[in-house]
C-alpha positions as CSV (number, residue, x, y, z in Angstrom):
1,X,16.2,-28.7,16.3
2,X,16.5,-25.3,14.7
3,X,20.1,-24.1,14.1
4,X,21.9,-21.1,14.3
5,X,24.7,-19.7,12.5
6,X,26.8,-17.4,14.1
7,X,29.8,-15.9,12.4
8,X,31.3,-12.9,13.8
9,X,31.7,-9.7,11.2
10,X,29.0,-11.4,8.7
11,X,25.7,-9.7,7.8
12,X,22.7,-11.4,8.2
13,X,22.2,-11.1,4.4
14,X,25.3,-13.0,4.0
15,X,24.0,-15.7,6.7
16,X,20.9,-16.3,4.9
17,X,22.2,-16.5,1.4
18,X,24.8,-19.4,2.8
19,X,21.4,-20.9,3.9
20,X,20.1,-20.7,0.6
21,X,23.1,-22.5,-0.9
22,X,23.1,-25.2,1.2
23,X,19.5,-25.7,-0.2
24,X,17.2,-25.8,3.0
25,X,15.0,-22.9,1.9
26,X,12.4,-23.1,-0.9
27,X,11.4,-20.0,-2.6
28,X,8.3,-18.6,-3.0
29,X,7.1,-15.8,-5.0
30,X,5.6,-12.9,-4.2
31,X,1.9,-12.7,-3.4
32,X,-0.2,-11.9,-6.6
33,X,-3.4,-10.9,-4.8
34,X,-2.8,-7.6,-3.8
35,X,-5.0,-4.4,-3.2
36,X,-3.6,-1.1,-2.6
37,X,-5.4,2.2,-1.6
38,X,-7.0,3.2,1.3
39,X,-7.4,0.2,3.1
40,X,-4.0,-0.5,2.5
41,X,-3.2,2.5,4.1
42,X,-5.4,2.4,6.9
43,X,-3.9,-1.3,8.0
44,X,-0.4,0.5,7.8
45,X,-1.8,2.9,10.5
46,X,-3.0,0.1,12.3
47,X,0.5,-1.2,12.6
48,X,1.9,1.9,13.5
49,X,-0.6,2.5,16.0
50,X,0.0,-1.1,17.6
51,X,3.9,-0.5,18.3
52,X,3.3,3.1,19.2
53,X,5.1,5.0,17.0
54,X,4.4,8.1,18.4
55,X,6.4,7.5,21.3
56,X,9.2,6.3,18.9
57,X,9.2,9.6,17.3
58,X,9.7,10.8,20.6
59,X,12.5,9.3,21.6
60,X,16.3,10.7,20.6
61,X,18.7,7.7,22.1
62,X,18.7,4.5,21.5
63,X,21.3,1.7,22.2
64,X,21.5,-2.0,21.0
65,X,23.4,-4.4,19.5
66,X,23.1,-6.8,16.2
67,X,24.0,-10.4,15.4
68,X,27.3,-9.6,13.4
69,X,28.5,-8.3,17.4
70,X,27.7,-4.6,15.7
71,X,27.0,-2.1,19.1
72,X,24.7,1.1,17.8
73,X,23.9,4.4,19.7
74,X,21.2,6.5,17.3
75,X,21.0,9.9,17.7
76,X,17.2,10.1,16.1
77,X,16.7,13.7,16.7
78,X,20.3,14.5,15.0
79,X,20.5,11.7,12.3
80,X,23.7,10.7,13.8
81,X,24.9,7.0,14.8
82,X,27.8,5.9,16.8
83,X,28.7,2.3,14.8
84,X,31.6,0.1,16.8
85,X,32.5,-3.5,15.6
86,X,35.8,-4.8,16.4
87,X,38.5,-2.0,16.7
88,X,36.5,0.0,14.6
89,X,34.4,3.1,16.0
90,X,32.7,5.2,13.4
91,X,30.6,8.7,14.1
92,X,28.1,8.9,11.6
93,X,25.8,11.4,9.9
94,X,23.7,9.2,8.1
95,X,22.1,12.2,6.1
96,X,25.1,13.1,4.0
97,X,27.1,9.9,5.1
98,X,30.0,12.0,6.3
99,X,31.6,11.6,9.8
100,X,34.8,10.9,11.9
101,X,36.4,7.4,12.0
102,X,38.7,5.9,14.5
103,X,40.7,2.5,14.9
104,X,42.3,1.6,17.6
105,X,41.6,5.3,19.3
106,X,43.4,6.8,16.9
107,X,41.5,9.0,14.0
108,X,41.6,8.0,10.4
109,X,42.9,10.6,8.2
110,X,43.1,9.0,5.0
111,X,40.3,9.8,2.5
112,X,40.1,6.3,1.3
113,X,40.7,4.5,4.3
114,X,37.9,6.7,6.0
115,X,35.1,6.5,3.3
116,X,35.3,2.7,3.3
117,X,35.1,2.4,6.6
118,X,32.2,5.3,6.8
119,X,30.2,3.0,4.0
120,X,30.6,-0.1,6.0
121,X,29.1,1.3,9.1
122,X,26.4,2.8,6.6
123,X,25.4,-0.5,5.1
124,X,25.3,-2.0,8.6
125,X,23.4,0.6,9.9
126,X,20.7,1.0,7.2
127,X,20.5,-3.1,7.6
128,X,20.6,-3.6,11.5
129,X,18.2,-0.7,12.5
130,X,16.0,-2.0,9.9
131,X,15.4,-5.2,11.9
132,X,14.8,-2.9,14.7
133,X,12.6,-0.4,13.9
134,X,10.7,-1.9,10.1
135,X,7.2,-1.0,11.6
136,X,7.6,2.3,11.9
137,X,9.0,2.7,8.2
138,X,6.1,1.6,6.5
139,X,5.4,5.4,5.5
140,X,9.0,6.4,4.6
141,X,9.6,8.0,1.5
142,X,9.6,6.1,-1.9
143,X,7.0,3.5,-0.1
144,X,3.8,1.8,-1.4
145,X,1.2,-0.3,0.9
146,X,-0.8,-2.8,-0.5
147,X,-3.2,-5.5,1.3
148,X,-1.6,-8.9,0.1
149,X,-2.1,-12.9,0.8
150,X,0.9,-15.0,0.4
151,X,0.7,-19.3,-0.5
152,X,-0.4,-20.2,2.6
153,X,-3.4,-18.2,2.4
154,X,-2.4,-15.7,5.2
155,X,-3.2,-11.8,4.8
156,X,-0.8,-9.2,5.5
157,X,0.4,-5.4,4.4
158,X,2.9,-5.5,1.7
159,X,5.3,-2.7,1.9
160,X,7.2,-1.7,-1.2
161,X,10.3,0.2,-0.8
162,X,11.4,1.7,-4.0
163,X,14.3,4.0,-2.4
164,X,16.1,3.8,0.9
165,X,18.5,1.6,3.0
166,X,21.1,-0.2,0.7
167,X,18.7,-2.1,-1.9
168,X,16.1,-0.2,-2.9
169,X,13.4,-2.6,-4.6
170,X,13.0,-4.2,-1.7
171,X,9.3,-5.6,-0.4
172,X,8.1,-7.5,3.2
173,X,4.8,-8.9,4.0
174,X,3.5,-8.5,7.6
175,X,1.3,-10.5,8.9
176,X,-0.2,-8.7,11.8
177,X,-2.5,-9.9,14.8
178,X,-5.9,-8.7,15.9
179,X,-4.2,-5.2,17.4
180,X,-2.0,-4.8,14.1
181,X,0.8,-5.5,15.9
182,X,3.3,-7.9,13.6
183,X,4.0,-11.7,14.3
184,X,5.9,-12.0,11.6
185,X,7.5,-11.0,7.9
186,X,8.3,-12.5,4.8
187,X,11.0,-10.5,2.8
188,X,11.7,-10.5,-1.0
189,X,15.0,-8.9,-1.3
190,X,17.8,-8.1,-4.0
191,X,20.3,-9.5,-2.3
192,X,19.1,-12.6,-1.3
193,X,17.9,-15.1,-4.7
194,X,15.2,-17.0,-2.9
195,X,12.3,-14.9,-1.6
196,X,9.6,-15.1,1.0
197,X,12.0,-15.7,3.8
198,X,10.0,-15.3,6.9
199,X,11.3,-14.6,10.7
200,X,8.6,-14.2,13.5
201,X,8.4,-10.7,15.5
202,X,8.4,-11.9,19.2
203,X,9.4,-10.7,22.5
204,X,8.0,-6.8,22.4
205,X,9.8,-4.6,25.2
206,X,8.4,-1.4,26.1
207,X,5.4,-0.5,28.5
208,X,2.0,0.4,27.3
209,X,3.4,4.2,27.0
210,X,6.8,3.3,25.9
211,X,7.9,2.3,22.1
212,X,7.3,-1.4,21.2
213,X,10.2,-2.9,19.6
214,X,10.6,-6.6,19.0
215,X,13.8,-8.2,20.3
216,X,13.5,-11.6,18.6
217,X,13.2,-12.6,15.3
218,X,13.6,-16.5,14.8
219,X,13.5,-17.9,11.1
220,X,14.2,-21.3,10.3
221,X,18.1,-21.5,9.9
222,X,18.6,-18.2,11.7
223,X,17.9,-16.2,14.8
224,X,18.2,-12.4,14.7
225,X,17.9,-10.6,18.2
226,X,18.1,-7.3,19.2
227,X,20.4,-7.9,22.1
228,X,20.8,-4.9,24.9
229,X,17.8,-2.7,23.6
230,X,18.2,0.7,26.1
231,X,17.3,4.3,25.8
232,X,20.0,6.1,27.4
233,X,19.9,10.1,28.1
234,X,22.0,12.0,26.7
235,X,22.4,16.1,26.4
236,X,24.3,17.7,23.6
237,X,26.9,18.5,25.9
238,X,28.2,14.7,27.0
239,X,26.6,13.0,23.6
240,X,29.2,10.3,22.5
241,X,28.6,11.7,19.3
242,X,29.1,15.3,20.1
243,X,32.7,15.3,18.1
244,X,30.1,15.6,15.0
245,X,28.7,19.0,16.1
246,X,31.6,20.5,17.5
């Protein structure tokens, strides 16, 4: 019976490394049979193609909420995210990493008080809308596709990311269906010692014009959803977030 570890205010990075230590996972390295190029490229298209990243470009709002109990509203078209665990609420301009932070209602003032909670809603962001959005990053900067088969003799697209998100370095294989649209990954990460974890990319929400974003991932210690996936419409006037542009 598969388990799952919830702990409330813990990363899933730190949930998977206390998996690690307790020894159930074995590690395997990354695949050595690898191709970049065009093909490479053209798979990566594929995938983006399959979860219809065109409408995710078009889209400015979205809501959800993580694992750790994390609730996120992205502002896409203004690089802005409201962050809100706990008693914590951050506002978030997750160019420049600036923004306005409250606890409690009440507005943080103090410079060092306010940075570390501005870097925490950072790394959870960078994390958390990873597991939401991955496919349609495969073309960020600082990326590199390459057509890759892992030990069990499965082919996939290797994306490399050498700078981004929190640890830079970082690499996942998808293996893709027919369409290109992912049933899984397998992640070699600098945070976590043992590499080729793999989670499965399952229950896809979104109509056939709408953005496809998976909503479960299931591993073999851990489950990671995306719990309350919406889109909700917002103007600039009665944005949540519009304390950042006043």
């Amino acid at each position: 019976m598969k388990k799952i570890l919830k702990f409330s205010g813990l990363g899933v990075a730190a949930l998977i490394v206390a998996a690690v230590i307790a020894g159930f996972i074995a590690n395997e390295p990354m695949p050595t049979q690898r191709e970049g190029g065009a093909a490479a490229d053209e798979l990566a298209r594929k995938m983006e193609r399959a979860v219809n990243k065109t409408a995710w470009d078009q889209t400015r709002f979205v809501s959800w909420k993580f694992l750790s109990g994390t609730n996120y509203l992205w502002d896409k078209d203004k690089k802005a995210v409201l962050v809100e665990w706990g008693d914590n609420k951050v506002l978030l301009n997750t160019t420049d990493r600036t923004g306005l932070v409250y606890i409690e209602g009440q507005q943080v003032t103090d410079p060092e008080a306010k940075q570390k909670l501005i870097d925490k809603a950072w790394s959870q962001f960078a994390n958390d809308s990873f597991w939401l959005c991955a496919p349609m990053k495969a073309f960020d900067p600082g990326t590199r596709r390459e057509i890759a088969t892992n030990k069990a003799g499965e082919e996939g697209l290797l994306v490399h990311y050498s700078s981004g998100g929190v640890t830079p370095g970082d690499s996942y294989l998808w293996l893709l269906d027919d369409s290109g649209k992912p049933k899984a990954w397998q992640m070699w990460v600098n945070i976590i010692p043992i590499g080729g974890l793999q989670f499965s990319w399952e229950d896809w929400s979104g109509g056939a014009n709408d953005p496809q974003i998976a909503q479960q991932h299931d591993g073999k210690l851990l489950d990671v959803p995306i719990i309350d996936l919406t889109y909700p419409s917002y103007s600039d006037e009665n944005s949540p977030l519009k304390a950042l542009w006043k």
